[in-house]
C-alpha positions in Angstrom: 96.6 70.7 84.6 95.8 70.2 81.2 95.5 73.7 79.4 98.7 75.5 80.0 102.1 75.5 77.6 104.3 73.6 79.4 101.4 70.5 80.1 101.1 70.4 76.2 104.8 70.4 75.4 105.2 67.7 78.0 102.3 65.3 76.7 103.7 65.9 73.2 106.9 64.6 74.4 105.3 61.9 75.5 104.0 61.1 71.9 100.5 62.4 72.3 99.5 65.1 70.4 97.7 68.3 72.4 94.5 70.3 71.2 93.7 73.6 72.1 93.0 73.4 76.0 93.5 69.7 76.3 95.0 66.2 75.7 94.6 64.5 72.7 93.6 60.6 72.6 89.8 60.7 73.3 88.4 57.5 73.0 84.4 56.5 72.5 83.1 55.6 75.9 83.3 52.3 77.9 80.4 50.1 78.9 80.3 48.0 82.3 82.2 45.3 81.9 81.9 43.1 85.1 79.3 41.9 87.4 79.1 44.2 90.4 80.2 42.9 94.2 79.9 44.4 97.5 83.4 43.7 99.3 81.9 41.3 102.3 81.6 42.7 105.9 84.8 41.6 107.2 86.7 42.6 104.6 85.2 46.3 103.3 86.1 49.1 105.2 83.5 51.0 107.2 80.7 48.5 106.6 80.2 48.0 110.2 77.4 47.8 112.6 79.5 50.6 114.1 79.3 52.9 111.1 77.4 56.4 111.3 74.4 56.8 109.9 73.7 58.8 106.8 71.6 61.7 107.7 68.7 62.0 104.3 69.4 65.0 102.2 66.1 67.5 101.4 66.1 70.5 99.7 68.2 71.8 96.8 72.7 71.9 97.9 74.6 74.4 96.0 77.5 73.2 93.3 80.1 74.9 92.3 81.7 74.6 88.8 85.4 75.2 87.3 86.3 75.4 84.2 88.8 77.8 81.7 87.9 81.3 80.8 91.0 81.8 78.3 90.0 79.0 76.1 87.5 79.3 73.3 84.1 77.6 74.0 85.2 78.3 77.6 83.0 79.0 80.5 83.2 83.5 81.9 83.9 82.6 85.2 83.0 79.7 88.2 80.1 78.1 87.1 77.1 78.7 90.0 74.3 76.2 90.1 72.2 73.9 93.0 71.3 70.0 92.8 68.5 68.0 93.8 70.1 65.0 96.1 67.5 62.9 95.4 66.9 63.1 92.0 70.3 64.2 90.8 69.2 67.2 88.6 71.5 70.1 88.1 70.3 73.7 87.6 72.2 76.7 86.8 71.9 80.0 88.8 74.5 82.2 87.3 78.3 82.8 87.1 80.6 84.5 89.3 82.8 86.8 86.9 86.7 88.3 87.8 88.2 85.2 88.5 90.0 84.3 85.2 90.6 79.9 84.4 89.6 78.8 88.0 89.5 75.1 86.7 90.1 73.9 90.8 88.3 74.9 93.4 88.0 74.2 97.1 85.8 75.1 99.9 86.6 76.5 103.6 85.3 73.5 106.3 82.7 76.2 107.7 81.2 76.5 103.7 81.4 80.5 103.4 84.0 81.0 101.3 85.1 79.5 97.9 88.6 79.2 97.0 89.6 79.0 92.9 92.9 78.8 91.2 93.9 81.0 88.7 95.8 78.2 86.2 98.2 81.2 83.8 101.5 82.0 83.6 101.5 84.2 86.4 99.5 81.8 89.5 97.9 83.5 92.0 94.7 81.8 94.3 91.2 83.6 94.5 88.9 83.5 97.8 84.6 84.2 96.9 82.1 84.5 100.0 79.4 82.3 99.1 76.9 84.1 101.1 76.8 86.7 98.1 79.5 85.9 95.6 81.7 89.0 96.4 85.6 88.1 95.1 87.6 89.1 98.2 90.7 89.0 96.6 93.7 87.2 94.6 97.1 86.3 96.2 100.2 85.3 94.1 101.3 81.7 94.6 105.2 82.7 93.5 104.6 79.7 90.9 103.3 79.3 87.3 100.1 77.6 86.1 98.5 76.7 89.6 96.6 73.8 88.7 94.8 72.7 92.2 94.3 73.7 96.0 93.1 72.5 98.9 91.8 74.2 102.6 93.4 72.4 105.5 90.6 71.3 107.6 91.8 73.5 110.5 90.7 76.2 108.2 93.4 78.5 108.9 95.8 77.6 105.7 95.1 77.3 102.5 97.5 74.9 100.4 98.3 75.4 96.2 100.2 73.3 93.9 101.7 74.8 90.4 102.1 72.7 87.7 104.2 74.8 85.7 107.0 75.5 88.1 106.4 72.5 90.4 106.3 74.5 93.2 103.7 74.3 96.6 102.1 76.8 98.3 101.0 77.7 101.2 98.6 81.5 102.0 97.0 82.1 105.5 93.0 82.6 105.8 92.0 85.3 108.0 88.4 85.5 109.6 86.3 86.8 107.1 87.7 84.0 104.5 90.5 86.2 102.7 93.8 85.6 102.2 96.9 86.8 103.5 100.4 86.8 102.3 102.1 83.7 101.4 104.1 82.2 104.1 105.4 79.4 102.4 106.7 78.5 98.6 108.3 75.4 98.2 110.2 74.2 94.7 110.8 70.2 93.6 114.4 70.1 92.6 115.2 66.1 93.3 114.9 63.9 91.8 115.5 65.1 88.9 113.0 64.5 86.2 113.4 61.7 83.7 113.6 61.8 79.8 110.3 63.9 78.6 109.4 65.1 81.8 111.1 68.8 81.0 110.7 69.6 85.1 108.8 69.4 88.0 105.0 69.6 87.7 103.2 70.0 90.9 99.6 68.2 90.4 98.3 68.5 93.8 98.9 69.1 97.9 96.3 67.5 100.1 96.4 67.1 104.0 96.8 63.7 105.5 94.2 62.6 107.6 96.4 63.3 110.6 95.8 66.9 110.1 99.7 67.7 110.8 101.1 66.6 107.3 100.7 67.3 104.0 101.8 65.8 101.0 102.4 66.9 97.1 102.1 64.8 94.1 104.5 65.8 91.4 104.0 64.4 87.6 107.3 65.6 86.5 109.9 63.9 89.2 107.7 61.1 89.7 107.2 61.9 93.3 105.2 62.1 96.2 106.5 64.8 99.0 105.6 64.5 102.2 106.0 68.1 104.7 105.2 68.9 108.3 103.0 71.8 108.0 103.7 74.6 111.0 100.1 74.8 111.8 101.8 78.5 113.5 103.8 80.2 111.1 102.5 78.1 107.9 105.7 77.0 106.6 106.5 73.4 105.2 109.1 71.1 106.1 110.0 68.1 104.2 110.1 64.8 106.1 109.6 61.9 103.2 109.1 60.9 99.6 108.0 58.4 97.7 108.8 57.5 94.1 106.5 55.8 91.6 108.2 53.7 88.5 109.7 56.2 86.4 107.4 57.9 84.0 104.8 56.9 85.4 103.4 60.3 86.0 101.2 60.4 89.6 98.8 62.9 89.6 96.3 62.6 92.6 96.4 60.9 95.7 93.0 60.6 97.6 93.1 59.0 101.3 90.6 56.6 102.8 88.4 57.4 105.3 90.8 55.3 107.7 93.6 57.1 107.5 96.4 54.5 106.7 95.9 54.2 103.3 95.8 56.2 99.7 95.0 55.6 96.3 97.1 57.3 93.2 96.4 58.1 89.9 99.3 57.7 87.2 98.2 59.3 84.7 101.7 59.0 82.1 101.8 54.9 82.6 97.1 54.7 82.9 98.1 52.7 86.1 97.0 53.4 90.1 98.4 52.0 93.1 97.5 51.7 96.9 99.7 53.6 99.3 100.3 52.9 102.7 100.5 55.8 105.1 102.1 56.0 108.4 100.9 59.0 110.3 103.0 59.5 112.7 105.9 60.0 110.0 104.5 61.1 107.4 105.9 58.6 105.2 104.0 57.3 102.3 104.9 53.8 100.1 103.7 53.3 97.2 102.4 49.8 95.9 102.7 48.2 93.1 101.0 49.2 89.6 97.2 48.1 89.4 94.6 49.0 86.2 92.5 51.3 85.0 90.2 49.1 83.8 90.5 51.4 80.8 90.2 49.4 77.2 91.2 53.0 75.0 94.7 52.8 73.4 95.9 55.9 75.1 93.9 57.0 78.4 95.0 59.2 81.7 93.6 58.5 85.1 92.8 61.7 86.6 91.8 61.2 90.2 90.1 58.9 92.8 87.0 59.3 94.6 86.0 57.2 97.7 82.5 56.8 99.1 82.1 58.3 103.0 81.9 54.5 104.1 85.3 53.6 102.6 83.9 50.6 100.6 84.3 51.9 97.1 86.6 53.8 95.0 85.7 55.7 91.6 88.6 56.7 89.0 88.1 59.2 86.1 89.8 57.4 82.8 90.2 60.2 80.3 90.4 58.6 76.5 88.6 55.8 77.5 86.0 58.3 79.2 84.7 55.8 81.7 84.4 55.7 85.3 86.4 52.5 87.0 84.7 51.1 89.8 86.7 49.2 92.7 85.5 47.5 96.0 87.7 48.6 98.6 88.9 45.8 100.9 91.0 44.5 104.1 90.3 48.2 105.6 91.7 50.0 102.7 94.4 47.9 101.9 93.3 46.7 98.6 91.8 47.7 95.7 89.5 45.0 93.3 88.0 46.2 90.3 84.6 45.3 89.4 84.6 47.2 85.8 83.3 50.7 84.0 80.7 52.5 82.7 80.8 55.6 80.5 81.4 59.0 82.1 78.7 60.8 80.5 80.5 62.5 78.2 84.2 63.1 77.0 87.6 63.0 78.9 86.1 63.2 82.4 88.8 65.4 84.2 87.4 65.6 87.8 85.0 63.5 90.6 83.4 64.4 93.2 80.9 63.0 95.7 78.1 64.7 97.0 78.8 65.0 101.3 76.4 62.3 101.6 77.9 59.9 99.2 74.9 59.3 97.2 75.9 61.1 93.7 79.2 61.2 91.4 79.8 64.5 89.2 82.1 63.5 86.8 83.3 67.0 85.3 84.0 66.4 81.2 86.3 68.9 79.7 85.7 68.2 76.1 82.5 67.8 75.9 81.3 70.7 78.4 79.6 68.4 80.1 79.1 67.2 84.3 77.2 63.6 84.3 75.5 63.0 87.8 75.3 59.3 88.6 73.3 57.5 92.0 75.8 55.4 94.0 74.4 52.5 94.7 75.1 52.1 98.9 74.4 48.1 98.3 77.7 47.4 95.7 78.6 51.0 94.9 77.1 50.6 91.2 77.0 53.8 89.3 73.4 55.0 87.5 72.9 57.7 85.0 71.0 60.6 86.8 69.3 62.0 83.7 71.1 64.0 80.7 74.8 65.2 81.6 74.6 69.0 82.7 76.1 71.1 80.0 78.8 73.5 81.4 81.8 75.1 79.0 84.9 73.3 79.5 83.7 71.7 82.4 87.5 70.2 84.4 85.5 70.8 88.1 82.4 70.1 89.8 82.0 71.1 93.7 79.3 69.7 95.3 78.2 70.8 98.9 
């Protein structure tokens, strides 16, 4: 989260000062900084003989784009627009109105509904049928500021973190995409936060690879909570945590395609760290602090993306508005970075890949900006896809 009251009264304890909808400490744009490497065979994950093969993408894919409506410059709603897959180019198609500051959004595994946050005092999650954009309703998360979301891949549950409460959530999904009442609400009490913290700020809740656990990142206490989801009644169950350095501030965890491993985003200390994960626990541990590759004097890593193969890793550096590059090695185990390149515009919030793994949206808040790169399959270098997409108060690109 980066727009609500509480997000800019923690930052400002933490010595930075806040603007109007964002963090403060944008700094001008890195260049590469490295020669790029391909991890070798027996050491990058998924480049195997073995490996699937990448089906070729035709035709136009839709892309989906969050942003905040209560902000001025801000966007009126979820951003609608399609990209080429082959060249990269993004063109708008409209904007789906009624669901106020959806800056996260998620999509069911069958593609026919959307799923946005509503990031105000009073949270709540929103479900839109793609097939014709019709809102089919808001639920209340029971928190404050709901600042991400996520659809377990069984498709039945749909999972919410608040940032201003640092609570989790969990809403059924009923045939037709909508959602029901909330079966589960879950507040982080321990550990209690450090100096500057001011209380637990849920950041995310993302489903393990395993399918039967989920786990929560928490900025505030320093924490990452692992639950046993009740794939039945949708309640959570806490079975683990693991603690970062204090202060450091995680914010996102994103898995490899493997399974046994995870990459986090501090975004309070600008460090990450490879996780291990055991799956039959649910127990995460957390390595030791790694960098950014970021040169700004102040810069928050936002979140990791991985390419389908497992081989690279992509992190969004806002201040020093570049895009790290790592080669993922020893099946996950290890992260080595090869160096940056400028995200396209200003304090890149978000990543995502496109399904194939053959473009990177970087969403920039502060310029209102998404920059579309080409992944380079050979050693995962990054190339500009034309002029950045402009999109108000761009913090989320969706790309199906």
């Amino acid at each position: 989260m980066d727009s609500g009251w509480s997000r800019r009264r923690f930052v400002g304890a933490l010595g930075a000062a806040a603007g109007a909808s964002v963090l403060s400490g944008c700094g001008d744009g890195g260049t590469a900084r490295s020669t790029p490497a391909r991890p070798s065979a027996s050491t990058a994950a998924g480049a195997t003989a073995s490996a699937p093969a990448v089906k070729e993408p035709s035709g136009p894919r839709p892309l989906y784009l969050g942003t905040y409506t209560s902000v001025e410059g801000g966007g009126a709603g979820i951003g609608v627009a399609a990209y080429d897959p082959v060249s990269g180019r993004i063109t708008g198609s409209g904007t789906i109105t009624g669901v106020p500051d959806p800056s996260y959004l998620a999509v069911h595994p069958d593609g026919r509904t959307l799923y946005a946050v509503r990031e105000r005092e009073r949270g709540a999650v929103t479900a839109v049928r793609t097939s014709d954009r019709e809102v089919l309703g808001s639920r209340a998360t029971g928190g404050a500021h709901t600042c991400q979301l996520s659809v377990h891949p069984g498709g039945r549950w749909l999972l919410s973190a608040d940032y201003g409460s640092g609570t989790v959530a969990v809403h059924p999904i009923d045939a037709s995409g909508a959602l029901g009442e909330r079966t589960a609400l879950v507040t982080h009490s321990r550990p209690a936060p450090g100096p500057g913290q001011e209380g637990p700020h849920a950041h995310q809740i993302v489903t393990a690879p395993d399918g039967g656990h989920v786990l929560a990142v928490d900025l505030g206490t320093d924490t990452v909570y692992s639950y046993r989801l009740d794939q039945r009644a949708g309640t959570l169950t806490e079975v683990a945590r693991a603690h970062t350095r204090p202060g450091a501030g995680p914010r996102h965890l994103t898995f490899h395609p493997g399974g046994r491993y995870a990459y986090l985003a501090c975004e309070v200390d600008d460090t990450v760290s490879v996780c291990s994960y055991d799956p039959s626990s649910g127990h995460l541990t957390i390595g030791r602090p790694q960098s950014t590759g970021a040169k700004a004097d102040t810069n928050y890593p936002a979140q990791f993306a991985v390419t389908p193969d497992g081989a690279y890793a992509f992190l969004a550096n806002r201040g020093d508005d570049t895009i790290a590059r790592y080669g993922v090695e020893a099946d996950g185990a290890r992260l080595r970075l090869l160096g940056t390149v400028p995200s396209g515009g200003e304090f890149p919030r978000q990543l995502a890949l496109s399904p194939d793994g053959g473009l990177l949206f970087s969403a920039n808040q502060r310029s209102g900006t998404v920059g579309v790169f080409h992944v380079d399959g050979r050693d995962g270098g990054l190339r500009r896809a034309g002029e950045p997409f402009v999109s108000p108060v761009a913090v989320c690109a969706l790309p199906l």
